[in-house]
VOVEXMI-48568 format. One record per residue (C-alpha): x, y, z; residue number from 0. Coordinates in Angstrom, 2 decimals, decimal comma. Layout:
N
      xx      yy      zz seq
       X       Y       Z NUM
...
% end
This chain:
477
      xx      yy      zz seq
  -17,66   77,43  212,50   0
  -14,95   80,05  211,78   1
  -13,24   81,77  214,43   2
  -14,74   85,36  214,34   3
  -18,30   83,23  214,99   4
  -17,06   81,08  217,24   5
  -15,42   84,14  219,45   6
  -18,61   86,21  218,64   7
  -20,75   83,51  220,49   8
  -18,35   83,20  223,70   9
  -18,00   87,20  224,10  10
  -20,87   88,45  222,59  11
  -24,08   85,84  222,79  12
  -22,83   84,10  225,76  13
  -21,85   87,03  227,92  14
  -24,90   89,28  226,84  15
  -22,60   91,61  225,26  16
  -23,99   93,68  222,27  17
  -21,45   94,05  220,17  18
  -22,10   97,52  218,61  19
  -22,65   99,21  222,39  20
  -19,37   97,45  223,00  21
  -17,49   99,46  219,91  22
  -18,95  102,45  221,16  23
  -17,71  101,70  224,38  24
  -13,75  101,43  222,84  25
  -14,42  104,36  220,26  26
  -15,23  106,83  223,34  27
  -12,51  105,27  225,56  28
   -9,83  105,52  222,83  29
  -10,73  109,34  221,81  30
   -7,46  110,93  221,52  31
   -5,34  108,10  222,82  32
   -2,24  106,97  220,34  33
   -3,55  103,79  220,04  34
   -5,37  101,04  222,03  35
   -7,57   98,14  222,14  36
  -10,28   96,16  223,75  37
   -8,55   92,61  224,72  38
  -11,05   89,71  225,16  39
  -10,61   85,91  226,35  40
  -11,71   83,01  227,23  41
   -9,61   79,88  228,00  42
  -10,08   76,35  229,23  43
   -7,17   74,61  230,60  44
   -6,25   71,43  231,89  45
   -3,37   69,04  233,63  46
   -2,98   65,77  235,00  47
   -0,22   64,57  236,98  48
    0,73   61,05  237,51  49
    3,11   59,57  240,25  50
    4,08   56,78  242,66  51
    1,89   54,67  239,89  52
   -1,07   56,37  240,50  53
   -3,04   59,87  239,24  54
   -1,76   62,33  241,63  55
   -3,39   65,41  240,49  56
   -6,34   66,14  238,00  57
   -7,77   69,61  237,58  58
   -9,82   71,88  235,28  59
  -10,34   75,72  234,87  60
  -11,94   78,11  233,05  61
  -11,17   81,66  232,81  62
  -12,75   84,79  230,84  63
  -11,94   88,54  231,08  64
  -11,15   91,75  229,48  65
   -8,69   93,89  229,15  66
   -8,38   98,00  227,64  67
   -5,73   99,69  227,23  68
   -5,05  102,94  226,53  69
   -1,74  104,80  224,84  70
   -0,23  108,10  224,55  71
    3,38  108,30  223,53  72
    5,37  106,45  226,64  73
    2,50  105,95  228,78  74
   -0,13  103,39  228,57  75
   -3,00  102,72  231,08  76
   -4,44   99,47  231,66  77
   -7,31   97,94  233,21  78
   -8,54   94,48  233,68  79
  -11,38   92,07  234,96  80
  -13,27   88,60  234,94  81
  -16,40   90,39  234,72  82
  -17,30   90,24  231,26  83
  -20,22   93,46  230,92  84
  -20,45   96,68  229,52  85
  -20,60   98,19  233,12  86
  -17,60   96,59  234,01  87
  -15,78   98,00  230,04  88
  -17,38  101,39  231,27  89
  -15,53  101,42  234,31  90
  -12,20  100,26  233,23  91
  -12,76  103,02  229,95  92
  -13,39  105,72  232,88  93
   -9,62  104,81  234,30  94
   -7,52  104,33  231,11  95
   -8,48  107,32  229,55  96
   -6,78  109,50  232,35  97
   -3,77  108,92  230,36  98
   -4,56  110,39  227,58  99
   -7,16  112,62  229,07 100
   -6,78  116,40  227,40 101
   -4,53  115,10  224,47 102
   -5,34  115,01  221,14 103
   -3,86  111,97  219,33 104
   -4,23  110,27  215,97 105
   -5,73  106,58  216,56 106
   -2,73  104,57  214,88 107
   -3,86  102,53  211,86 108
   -5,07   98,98  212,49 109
   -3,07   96,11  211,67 110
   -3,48   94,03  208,23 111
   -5,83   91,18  208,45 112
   -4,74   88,04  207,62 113
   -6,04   84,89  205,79 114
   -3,31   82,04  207,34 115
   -4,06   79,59  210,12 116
   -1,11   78,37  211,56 117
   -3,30   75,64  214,15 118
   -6,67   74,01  214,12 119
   -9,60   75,78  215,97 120
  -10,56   72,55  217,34 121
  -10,51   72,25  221,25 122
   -8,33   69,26  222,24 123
   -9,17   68,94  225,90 124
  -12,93   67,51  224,77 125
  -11,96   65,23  222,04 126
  -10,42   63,02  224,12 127
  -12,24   61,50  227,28 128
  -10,46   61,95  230,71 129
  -10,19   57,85  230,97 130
   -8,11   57,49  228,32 131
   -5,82   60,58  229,35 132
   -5,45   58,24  232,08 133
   -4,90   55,30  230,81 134
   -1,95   57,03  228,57 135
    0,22   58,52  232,36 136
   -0,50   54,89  233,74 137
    0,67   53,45  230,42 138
    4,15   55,67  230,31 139
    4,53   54,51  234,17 140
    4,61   50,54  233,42 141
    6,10   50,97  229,71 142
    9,52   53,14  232,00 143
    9,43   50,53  234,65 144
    9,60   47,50  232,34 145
   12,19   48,81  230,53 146
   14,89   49,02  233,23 147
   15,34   47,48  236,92 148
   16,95   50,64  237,44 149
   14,17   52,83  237,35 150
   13,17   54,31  240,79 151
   10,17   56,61  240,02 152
    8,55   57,53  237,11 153
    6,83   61,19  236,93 154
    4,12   61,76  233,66 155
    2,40   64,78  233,04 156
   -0,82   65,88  230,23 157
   -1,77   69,41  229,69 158
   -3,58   71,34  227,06 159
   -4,94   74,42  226,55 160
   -7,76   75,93  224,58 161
   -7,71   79,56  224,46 162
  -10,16   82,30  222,67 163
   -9,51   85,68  222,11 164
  -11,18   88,63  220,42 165
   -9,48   91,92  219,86 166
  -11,39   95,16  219,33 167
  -10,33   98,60  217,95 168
  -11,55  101,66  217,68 169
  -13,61  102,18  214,64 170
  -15,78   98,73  214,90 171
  -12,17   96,73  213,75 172
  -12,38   92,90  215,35 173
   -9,37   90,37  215,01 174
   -9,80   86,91  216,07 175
   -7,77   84,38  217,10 176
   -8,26   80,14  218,56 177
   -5,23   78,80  219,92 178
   -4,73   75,10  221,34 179
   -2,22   74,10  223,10 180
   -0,77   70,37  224,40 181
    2,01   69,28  226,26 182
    3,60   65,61  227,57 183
    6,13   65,57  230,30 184
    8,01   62,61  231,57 185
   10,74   61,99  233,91 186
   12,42   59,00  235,65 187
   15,09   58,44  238,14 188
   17,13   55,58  238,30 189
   19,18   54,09  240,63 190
   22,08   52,61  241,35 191
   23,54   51,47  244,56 192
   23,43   54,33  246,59 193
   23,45   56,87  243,35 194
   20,49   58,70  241,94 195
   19,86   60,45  238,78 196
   17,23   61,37  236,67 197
   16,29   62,03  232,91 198
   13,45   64,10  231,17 199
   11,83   64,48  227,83 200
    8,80   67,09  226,97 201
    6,84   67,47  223,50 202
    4,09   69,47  222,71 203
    2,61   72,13  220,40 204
   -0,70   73,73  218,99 205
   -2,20   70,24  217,89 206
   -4,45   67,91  219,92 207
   -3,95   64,87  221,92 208
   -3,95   62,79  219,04 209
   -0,73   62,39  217,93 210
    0,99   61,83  221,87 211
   -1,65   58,80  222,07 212
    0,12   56,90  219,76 213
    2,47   54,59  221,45 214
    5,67   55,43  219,09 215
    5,69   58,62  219,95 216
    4,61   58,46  224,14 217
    7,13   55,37  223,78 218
    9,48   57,50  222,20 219
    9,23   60,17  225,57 220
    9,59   57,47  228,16 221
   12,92   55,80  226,31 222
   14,30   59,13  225,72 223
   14,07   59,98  229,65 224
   15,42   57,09  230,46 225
   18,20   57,11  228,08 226
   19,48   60,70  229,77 227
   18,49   59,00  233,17 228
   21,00   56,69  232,95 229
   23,84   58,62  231,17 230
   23,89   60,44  234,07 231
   24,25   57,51  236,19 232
   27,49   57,03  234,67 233
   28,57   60,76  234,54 234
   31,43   62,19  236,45 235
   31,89   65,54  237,93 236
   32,42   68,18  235,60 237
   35,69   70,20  234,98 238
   35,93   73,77  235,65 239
   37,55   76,80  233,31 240
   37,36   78,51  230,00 241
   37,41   76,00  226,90 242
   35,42   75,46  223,68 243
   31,83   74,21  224,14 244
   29,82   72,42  221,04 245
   26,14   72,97  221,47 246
   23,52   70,20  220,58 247
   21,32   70,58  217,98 248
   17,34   71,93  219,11 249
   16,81   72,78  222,48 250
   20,56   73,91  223,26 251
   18,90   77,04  221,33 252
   17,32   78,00  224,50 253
   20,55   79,31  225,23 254
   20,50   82,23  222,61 255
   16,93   82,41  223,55 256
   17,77   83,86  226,79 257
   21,73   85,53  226,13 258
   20,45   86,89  223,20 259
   17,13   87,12  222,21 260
   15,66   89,09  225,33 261
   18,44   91,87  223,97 262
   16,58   91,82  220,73 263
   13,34   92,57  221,90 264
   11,99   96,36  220,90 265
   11,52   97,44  224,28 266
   14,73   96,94  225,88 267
   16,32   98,54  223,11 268
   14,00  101,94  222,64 269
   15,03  102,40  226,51 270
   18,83  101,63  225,51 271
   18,91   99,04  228,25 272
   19,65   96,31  225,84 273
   23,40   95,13  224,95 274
   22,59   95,59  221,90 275
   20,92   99,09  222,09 276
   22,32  101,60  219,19 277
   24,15   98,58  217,30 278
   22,01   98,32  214,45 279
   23,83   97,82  211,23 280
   26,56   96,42  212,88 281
   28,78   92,98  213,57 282
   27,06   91,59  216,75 283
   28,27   88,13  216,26 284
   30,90   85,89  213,85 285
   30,11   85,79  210,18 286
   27,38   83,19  209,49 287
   25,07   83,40  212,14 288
   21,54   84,39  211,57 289
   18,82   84,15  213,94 290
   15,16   84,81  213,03 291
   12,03   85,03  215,19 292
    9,57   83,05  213,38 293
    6,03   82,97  214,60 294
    4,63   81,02  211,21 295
    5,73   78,20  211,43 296
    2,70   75,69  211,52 297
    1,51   73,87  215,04 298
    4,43   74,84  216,69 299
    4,59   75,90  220,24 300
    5,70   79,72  219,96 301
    3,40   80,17  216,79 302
    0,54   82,67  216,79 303
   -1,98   83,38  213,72 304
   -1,99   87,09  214,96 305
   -0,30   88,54  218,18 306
   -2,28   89,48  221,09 307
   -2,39   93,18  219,54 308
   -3,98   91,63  216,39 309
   -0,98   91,89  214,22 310
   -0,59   88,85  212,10 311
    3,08   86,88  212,99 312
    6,14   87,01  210,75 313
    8,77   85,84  210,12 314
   11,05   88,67  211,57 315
   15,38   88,39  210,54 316
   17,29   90,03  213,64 317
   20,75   88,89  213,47 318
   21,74   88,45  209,32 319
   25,51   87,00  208,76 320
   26,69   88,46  211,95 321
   25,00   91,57  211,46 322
   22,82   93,22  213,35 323
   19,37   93,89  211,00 324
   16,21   94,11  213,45 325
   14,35   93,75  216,53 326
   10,75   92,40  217,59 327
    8,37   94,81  217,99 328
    4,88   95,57  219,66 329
    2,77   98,02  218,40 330
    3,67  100,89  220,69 331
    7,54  100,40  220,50 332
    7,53  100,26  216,88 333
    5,45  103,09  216,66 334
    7,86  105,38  219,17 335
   10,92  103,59  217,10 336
    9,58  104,36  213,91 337
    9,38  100,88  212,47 338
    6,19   98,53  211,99 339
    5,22   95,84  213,80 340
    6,58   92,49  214,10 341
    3,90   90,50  215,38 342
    5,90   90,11  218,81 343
    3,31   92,03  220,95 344
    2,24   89,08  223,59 345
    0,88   88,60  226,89 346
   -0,10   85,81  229,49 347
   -3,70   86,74  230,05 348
   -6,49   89,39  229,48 349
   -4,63   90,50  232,79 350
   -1,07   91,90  231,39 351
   -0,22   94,16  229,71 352
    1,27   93,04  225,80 353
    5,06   93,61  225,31 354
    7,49   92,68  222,94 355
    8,02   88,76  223,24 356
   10,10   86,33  220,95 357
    8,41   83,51  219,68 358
   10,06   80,74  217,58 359
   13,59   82,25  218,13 360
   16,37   80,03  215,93 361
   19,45   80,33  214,53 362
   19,77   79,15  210,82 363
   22,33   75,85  209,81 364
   25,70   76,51  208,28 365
   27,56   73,79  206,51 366
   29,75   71,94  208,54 367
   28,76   67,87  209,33 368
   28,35   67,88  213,03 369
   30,86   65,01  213,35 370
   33,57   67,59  212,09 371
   32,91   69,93  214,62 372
   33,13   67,42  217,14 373
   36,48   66,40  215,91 374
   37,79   69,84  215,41 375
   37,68   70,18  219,45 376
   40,99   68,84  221,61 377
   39,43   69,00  224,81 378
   36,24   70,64  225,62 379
   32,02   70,37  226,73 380
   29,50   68,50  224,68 381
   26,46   70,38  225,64 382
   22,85   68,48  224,51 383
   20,43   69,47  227,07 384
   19,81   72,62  229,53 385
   17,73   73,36  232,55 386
   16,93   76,89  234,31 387
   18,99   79,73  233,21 388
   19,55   83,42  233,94 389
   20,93   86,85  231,63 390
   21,08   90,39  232,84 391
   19,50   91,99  229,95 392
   21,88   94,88  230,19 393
   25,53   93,23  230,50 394
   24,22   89,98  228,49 395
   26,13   87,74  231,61 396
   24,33   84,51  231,86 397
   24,47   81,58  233,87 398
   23,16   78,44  232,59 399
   23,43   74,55  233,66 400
   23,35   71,34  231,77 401
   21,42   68,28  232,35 402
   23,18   66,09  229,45 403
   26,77   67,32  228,92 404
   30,15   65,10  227,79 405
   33,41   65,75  227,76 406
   35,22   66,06  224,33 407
   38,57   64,46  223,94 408
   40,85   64,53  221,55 409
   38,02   64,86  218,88 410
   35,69   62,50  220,86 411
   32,85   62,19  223,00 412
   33,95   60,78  226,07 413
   32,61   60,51  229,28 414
   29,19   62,35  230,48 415
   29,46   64,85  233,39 416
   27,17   66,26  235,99 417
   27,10   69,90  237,36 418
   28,57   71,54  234,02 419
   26,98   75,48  234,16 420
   28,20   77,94  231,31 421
   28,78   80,98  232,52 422
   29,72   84,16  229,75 423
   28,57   87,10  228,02 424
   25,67   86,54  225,04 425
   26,53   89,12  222,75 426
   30,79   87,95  223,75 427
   29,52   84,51  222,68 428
   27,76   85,39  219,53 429
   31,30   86,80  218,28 430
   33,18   83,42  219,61 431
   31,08   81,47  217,27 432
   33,33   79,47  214,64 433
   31,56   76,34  213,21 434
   27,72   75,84  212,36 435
   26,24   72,69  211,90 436
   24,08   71,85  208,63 437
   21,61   69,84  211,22 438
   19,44   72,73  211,98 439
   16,63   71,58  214,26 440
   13,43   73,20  216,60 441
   13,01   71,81  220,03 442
   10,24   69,33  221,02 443
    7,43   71,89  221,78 444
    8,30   72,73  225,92 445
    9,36   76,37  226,52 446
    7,96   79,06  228,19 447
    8,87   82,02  228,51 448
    9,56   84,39  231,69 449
    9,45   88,39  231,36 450
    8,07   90,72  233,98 451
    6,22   88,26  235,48 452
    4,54   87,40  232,69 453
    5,14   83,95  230,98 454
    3,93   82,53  227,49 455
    4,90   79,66  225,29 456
    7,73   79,95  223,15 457
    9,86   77,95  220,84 458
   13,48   77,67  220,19 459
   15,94   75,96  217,75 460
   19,47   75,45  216,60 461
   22,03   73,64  214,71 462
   25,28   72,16  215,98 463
   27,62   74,91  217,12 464
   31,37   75,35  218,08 465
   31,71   78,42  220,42 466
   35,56   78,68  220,65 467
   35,56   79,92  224,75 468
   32,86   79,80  227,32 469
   33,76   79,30  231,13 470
   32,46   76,19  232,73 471
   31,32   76,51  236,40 472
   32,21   72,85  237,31 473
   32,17   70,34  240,33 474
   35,60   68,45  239,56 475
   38,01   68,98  242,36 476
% end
């Protein structure tokens, strides 16, 4: 069944909605708004959560809803509900079009349609029965505690998503859009004496179950957790100061995700609150770096077919060989900035608001063999794996702390440390770059996203990099 049937049945045949009353409904809301759109979705979600040796948690939802918004110029109004009728779309067209209520705008042009699909239709959380989900968290639990005497606890997590939307536009226009989601989380502490520590590993993307049944690849998880598990068992406290810092290949990237790719977004910089608001054209960071936003790229957790304005993803250059060259855009930002769209318009549910939001944000590989940059450094940080972070949109500070991170010595990776946070400036950063790795990699499928309250799934992805300075917030006495 293709996706515009399969949506038609859930919002249309299933809801009693009739489908030309419903256009009407978003023509005569929409009348001399800017632009605007009828938002529909329905989503089934699921997670397990297994523990102690045993399932600990098990639920199921279902959600459906609306949203319509309305624009003119600056202002947008928005309304919302799970009540999927035309009463209910009457009532929410009644308070959105107070803001555009006695203007006279020009509907903007709806976007292109596209023919690629980046993900299968297919809903994973039925093709796989809830045993054998099960069986697979009680599996990773004895496959980590067999492996090591070390191991303490063992912590596995399943979830997948299977979300439908439906977006309609003023003169009868319909995009449609079927987007699975999976994830596998699993950590482990071990223990030593009177020393704990503990390691973590996450995959995912828009595919089914299928592939995280297989044990190479579940297997793969649990050793990798326990690998970082007990390298920090052996780590020592960190140093403090400025010094270089060589970033890990893949999920290091979520680094310039945050310094750096929140100060790309359209928004921020059409309200000049960006760093990098009124540098366009010009050297942002050290020659060779280019980051893209890529939301094509097949399966992958950031990826969308179209955004959740109906504009079909891209592939979307921001930072070219230093240079600064573009920024993601949502309809209504583009439109006020006088670009197109990007495909970067997003939102968590039928009850937020879209905004510009990256997706698969990476920075391309140079040429250097990672092992050179490695032995280019005299003393510095190793940096393969992050946790939380924070940036301050506006100054680009951030503050970000490692959860695998060595020492470098004399050209060497020495000894692992524990409580290493980099601390700096993104766009300072960007500039301090001087050697890029040819081993250009995307994370394993785990971020999300934070942004006015609002989170979605992103992806991320680097090569091996040399950043010449970056203070390290340490423990080391």
């Amino acid at each position: 069944m293709s996706q515009t049937a399969t949506t038609g049945t859930l919002f249309f045949d299933r809801a009693g909605l009739d489908q030309s009353r419903v256009e009407r409904l978003v023509d005569d809301t929409l009348a001399g708004a800017d632009d605007g759109e009828l938002f529909l979705e329905y989503t089934q979600s699921e997670a397990l959560s297994f523990d102690d040796g045993r399932l600990k948690g098990a639920s199921f939802d279902t959600a459906q809803g609306f949203g319509l918004r309305s624009i003119s110029g600056e202002a947008a109004g928005y309304a919302h509900s799970n009540e999927l009728s035309e009463a209910a779309i009457g009532r929410a067209g009644d308070t959105v079009r107070a803001v555009h209520s006695g203007r006279s705008g020009v509907i903007a042009d709806g976007p292109q349609g596209t023919n690629l699909m980046l993900y299968s239709e297919d809903n994973p959380l039925s093709a796989v029965p809830f045993e054998q989900k099960v069986k697979l968290l009680s599996d990773i639990d004895a496959y980590a505690r067999g492996k090591d005497s070390r191991v303490r606890q063992v912590s596995a997590s399943l979830s997948g998503v299977w979300q439908a939307v439906r977006i309609v536009r003023p003169g009868g226009q319909h995009v449609s859009d079927i987007r699975p989601l999976v994830r596998l989380n699993v950590q482990v502490v071990c223990g030593e004496g009177d020393r704990m520590e503990s390691g973590s590993h996450g995959c995912g993307g828009r595919t089914a179950y299928d592939i995280y049944l297989e044990p190479e690849n579940w297997q793969g998880a649990v050793d990798e957790a326990l690998r970082q598990a007990l390298v920090n068992l052996e780590s020592i406290d960190a140093p403090a100061g400025a010094m270089p810092v060589v970033l890990g290949a893949g999920w290091p990237g979520i680094l310039l995700h945050e310094a750096v790719g929140h100060g790309l977004e359209g928004d921020f910089n059409r309200k000049k609150t960006s760093a990098f608001a009124g540098l366009m054209g010009e050297r942002v960071a050290a020659p060779g770096v280019t980051i893209v936003d890529d939301g094509t790229i097949s399966e992958r957790r950031g990826s969308l077919t179209v955004d959740d304005e109906g504009t079909p993803s891209q592939r979307t250059t921001l930072i070219e060989d230093g240079k600064l060259v573009g920024f993601m855009q949502d309809r209504q930002n583009a439109r006020l900035m006088g670009v197109s769209p990007t495909g970067n318009g997003r939102r968590q549910s039928f009850a937020h608001i879209p905004m510009p939001r990256m997706t698969n944000t990476v920075m391309m590989g140079g040429d250097k063999d990672p092992k050179e940059i490695i032995a280019s450094v005299k003393r510095g940080l190793y940096a393969v794996s992050f946790g939380g972070g924070q940036v301050d949109i506006t100054s680009g500070k951030f503050v970000f702390s490692c959860t695998e991170a060595y020492m470098i010595e004399d050209g060497k990776i020495g000894a692992p440390v524990k409580g290493a946070t980099l601390i700096g400036n993104g766009p300072e950063v960007m500039t301090k770059v001087s050697m890029i790795g040819n081993d250009m990699e995307l994370d394993t499928g785990i971020g999300t996203c934070g942004k006015e309250g609002q989170g979605v799934p992103v992806g991320v992805g680097q090569p091996t990099l040399k950043v010449d300075e970056i203070t390290v917030g340490g423990t080391a006495a």
